[in-house]
Every structure is written in C-alpha cells, then in structure tokens.
C-alpha positions in Angstrom: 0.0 0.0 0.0 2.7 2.5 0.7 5.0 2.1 -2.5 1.5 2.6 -4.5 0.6 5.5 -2.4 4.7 7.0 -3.1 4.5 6.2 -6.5 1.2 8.3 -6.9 2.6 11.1 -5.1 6.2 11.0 -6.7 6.0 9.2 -10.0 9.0 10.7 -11.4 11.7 9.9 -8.6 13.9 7.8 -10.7 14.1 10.4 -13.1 14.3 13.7 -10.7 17.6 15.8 -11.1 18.4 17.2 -7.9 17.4 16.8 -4.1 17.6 20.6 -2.9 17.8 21.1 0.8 16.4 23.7 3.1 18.2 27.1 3.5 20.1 28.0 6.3 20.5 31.2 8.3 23.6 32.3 9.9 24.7 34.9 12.0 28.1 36.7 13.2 29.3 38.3 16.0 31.3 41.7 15.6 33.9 43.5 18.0 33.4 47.0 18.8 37.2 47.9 19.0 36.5 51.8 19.6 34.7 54.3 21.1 31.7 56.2 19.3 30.4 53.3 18.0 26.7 53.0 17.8 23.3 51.0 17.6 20.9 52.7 15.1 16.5 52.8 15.0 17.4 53.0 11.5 20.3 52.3 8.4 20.9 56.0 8.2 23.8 58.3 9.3 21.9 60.6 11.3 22.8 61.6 15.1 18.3 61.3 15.4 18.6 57.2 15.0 21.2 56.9 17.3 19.8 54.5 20.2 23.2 54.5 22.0 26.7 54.4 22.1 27.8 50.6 22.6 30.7 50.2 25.3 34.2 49.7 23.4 35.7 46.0 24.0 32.3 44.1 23.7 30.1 42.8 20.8 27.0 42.9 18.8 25.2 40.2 16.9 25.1 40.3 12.9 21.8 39.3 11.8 21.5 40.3 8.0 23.2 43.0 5.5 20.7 46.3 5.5 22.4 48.1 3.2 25.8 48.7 1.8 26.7 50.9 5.1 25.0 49.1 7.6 24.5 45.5 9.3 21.0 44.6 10.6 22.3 43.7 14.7 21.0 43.1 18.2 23.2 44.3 21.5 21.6 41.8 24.1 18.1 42.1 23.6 18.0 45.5 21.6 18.0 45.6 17.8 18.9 47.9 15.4 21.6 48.8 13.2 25.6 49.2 12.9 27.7 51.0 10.4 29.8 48.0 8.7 33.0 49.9 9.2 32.5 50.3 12.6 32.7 46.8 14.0 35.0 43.6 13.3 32.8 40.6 12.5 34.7 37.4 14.2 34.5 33.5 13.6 34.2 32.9 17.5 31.4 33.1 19.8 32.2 35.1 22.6 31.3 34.0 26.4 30.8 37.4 27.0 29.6 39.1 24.3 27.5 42.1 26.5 28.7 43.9 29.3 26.5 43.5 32.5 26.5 46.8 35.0 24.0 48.4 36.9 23.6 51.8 38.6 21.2 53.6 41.6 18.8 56.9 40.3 19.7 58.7 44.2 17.0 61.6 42.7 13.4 61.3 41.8 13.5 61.7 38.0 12.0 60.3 34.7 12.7 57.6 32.3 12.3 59.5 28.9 11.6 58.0 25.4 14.9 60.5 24.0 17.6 62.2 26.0 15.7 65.3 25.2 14.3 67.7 27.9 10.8 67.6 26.2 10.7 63.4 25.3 7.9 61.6 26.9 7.9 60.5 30.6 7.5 56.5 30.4 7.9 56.0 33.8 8.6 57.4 37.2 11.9 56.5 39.2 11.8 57.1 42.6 14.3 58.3 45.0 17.1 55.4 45.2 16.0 53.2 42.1 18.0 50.0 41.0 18.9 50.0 37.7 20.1 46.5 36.5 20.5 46.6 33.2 22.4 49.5 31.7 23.0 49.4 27.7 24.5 52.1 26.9 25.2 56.0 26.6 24.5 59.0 24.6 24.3 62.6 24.9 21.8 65.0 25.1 20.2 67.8 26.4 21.7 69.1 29.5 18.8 69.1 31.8 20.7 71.7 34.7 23.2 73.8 33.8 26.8 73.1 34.3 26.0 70.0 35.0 26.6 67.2 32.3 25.3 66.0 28.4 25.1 62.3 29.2 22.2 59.8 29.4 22.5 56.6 30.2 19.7 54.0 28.6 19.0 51.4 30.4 15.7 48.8 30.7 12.7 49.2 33.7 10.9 47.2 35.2 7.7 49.5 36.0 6.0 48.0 38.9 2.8 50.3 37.7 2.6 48.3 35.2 4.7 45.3 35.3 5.9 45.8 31.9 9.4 46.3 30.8 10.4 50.0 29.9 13.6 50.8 27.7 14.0 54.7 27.8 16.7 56.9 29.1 18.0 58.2 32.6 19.5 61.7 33.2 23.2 60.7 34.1 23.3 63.8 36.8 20.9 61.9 38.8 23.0 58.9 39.1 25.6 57.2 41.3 26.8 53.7 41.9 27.7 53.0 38.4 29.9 49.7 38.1 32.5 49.9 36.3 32.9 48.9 32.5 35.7 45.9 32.5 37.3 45.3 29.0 36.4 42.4 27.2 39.7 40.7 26.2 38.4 37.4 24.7 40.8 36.6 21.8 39.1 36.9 18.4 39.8 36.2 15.0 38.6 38.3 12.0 36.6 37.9 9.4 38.0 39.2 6.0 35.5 37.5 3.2 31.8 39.0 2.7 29.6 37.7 5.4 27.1 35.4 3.7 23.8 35.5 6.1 21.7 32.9 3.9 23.3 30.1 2.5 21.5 26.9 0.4 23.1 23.7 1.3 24.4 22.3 -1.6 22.3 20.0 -4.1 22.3 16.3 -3.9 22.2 14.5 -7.2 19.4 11.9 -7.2 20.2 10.1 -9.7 23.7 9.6 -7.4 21.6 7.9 -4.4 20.9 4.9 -3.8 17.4 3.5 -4.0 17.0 3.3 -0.2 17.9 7.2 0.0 15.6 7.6 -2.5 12.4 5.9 -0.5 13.2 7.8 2.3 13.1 10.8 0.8 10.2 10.0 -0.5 8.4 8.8 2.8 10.2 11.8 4.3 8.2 13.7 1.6 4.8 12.0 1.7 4.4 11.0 5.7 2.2 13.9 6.2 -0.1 13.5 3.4 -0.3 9.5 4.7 -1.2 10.7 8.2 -3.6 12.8 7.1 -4.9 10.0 4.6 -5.1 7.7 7.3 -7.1 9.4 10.0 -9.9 10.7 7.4 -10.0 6.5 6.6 -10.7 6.6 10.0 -12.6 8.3 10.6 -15.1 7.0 8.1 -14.7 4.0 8.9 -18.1 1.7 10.0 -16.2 0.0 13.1 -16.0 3.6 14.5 -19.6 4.6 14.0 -21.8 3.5 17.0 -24.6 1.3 16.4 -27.5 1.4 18.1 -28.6 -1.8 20.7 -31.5 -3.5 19.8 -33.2 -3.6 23.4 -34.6 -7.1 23.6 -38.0 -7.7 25.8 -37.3 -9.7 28.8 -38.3 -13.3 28.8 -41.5 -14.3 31.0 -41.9 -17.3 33.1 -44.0 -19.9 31.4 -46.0 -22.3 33.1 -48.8 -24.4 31.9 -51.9 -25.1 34.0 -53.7 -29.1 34.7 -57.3 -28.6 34.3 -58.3 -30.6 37.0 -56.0 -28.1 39.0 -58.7 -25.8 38.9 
C-alpha cells in the first residue's frame, strides 16, 4: 500500500535531477574595538537614529546586511543597526559578548523616550532606584546647567505596570555606576563577505541509492499519509456506533392441569 501511495505522489523519482535542501540562516558576531560606535533605530547616518553608544571591547550580533553601510544587529536584547566599518565581524562566539552593569537613580526623575528635555515620561523612578540593566550612553540635552550632556539607557521594570520600559536616565541623577571591564576574549577576523543565507548544496538523485531515495520520499509524503489515514478513520463503520436493539425480557411460562382448577 505505501509504495502505491509513493509512486502516486512522486511518480518521477527515478528520473528527478536534484534533491535541494532547506536554506540556512547564519549569524556573526562583531567587536566594537572603539569608542563612538553606535546602535541605530534605523540604516541611516543621522545623530536622530542613534539609540546608544555601545561600550568599546564588547560585541553585537550580525543578523543580515541592510544596506551597503549598515548590518542589521542586536546588542543583548535591543536591535537595530551598525555601520559596517564600525565593527570587526569574528568566527568565534564570545562567552561574553554584553557587558552587564547596573547603577542607583539617588534623585526622583523620569525615564524618557529620547535624551531630550521635552521626550515623553515612560515611567517614574523614585528616590534610590535600581537600575540593572544598563545598555549604553548617549548625549543630550543638559537638563541643569553646568551639569553634564550624558544619558545613560537602560531597561525598567515598571511595577505600575509590570511591563518592561527601555528609555533613558539623566546621568546627573545617578551614582553607583559599576564599572565597565574590558572584554579581552581573543578573536579572529573575518576578512571574506559575510554570507547571512546560505543553500546547502544540491544532492544529485540520480547519485543515491534507491534506499535514499524511499526515504526521501516517505520523508516527503508522511504527512499526506497521516492525514490519509485518519480521514480512513474516521469513516470508517467499526467507528460509527450502532444502536442496541433492546430485547423484551423473557417471562416465566408455566402451563396449568385442568383438573388443577
């Protein structure tokens, strides 16, 4: 029954070319070797889609090209964009590729949606907040005078809410920074063009042996033949319910002597 079935859904086995297998995705990590080096909302030069200037020494991950200047990447869980020229794409997978710091808010202040005095207020931070995890930096506007141009950005977790804010802290209002280690994992460049999708190469049939060939085949067809076999089934009269015939009870017989009565 099956080789019928395979032979009705792949009658031209014998005679197909090639056996092409599934694409595969790959991704690369990058060094950021310098300073100024940043995560973009967008692939465009522009100081406006600047999200944050990624700490020198540590890593992003490559995800795709987005255009000829930029990579698509993610910097622990925030994606965005890097200039190509900016970053040094490796063949290792670092065991550290983000830095992990945290910092206190010792001043009631916001969490804004830009390092701008007039961004939005996401959240409220409270006199002595925690703030565990710390991104990045950028500058801004300077909210005091004489004071300083640097926000830090950073994730909340808004108790409000219970949702997760990213948005950006006022550095002025902030103390108990850890510091920054360098990352000094040894890496090894990556000269050639970084190839993102690649199809695995083609398998002549015609090269397999018949065995390969069947299982290809049932590899091919086992859905369809599950699906087959549970609409057969389904249908089938040993699964629909017949109805009982209720027989009457039997009744006790008994014959009566005439001269009994």
């Amino acid at each position: 029954m099956l080789i019928f079935i395979l032979i009705f859904l792949f009658p031209n086995i014998q005679n197909l070319e090639y056996f092409c297998l599934a694409d595969s995705t790959k991704t690369y990590y990058a060094k950021v070797e310098n300073t100024s080096t940043y995560i973009y909302s967008a692939p465009v030069k522009s100081d406006e889609a600047k999200i944050f200037e990624i700490p020198a020494s540590y890593y992003v991950l490559l995800t795709d090209h987005a255009n000829n200047d930029f990579y698509k990447a993610k910097y622990s869980d925030v994606e965005g964009y890097v200039l190509k020229n900016s970053v040094t794409p490796v063949t290792e997978k670092p065991n550290y590729p983000f830095t992990t710091t945290y910092f206190r808010v010792f001043s009631p202040t916001y969490l804004y949606s830009a390092p701008y005095s007039d961004a939005e207020h996401l959240a409220t931070l409270e006199r002595e907040t925690d703030i565990t995890n710390y991104y990045g930096q950028i500058e801004g506007d300077e909210l005091l005078s004489y004071s300083t141009k640097q926000w830090y950005y950073c994730s909340y977790l808004d108790k409000s809410t219970n949702t997760q804010k990213k948005g950006y802290v006022f550095a002025y209002y902030c103390d108990g920074f850890q510091d920054i280690h360098q990352n000094n994992e040894p890496y090894t460049e990556i000269l050639e063009e970084l190839v993102f999708f690649e199809e695995d190469p083609k398998i002549p049939v015609n090269s397999m042996t018949t065995t390969a060939k069947v299982m290809i085949a049932v590899a091919c067809a086992l859905p369809s033949l599950i699906i087959i076999l549970l609409l057969m089934k389904k249908k089938s009269p040993s699964n629909v319910k017949q109805k009982k015939v209720l027989k009457k009870p039997k009744r006790d017989y008994f014959e009566f002597n005439e001269d009994d009565i």
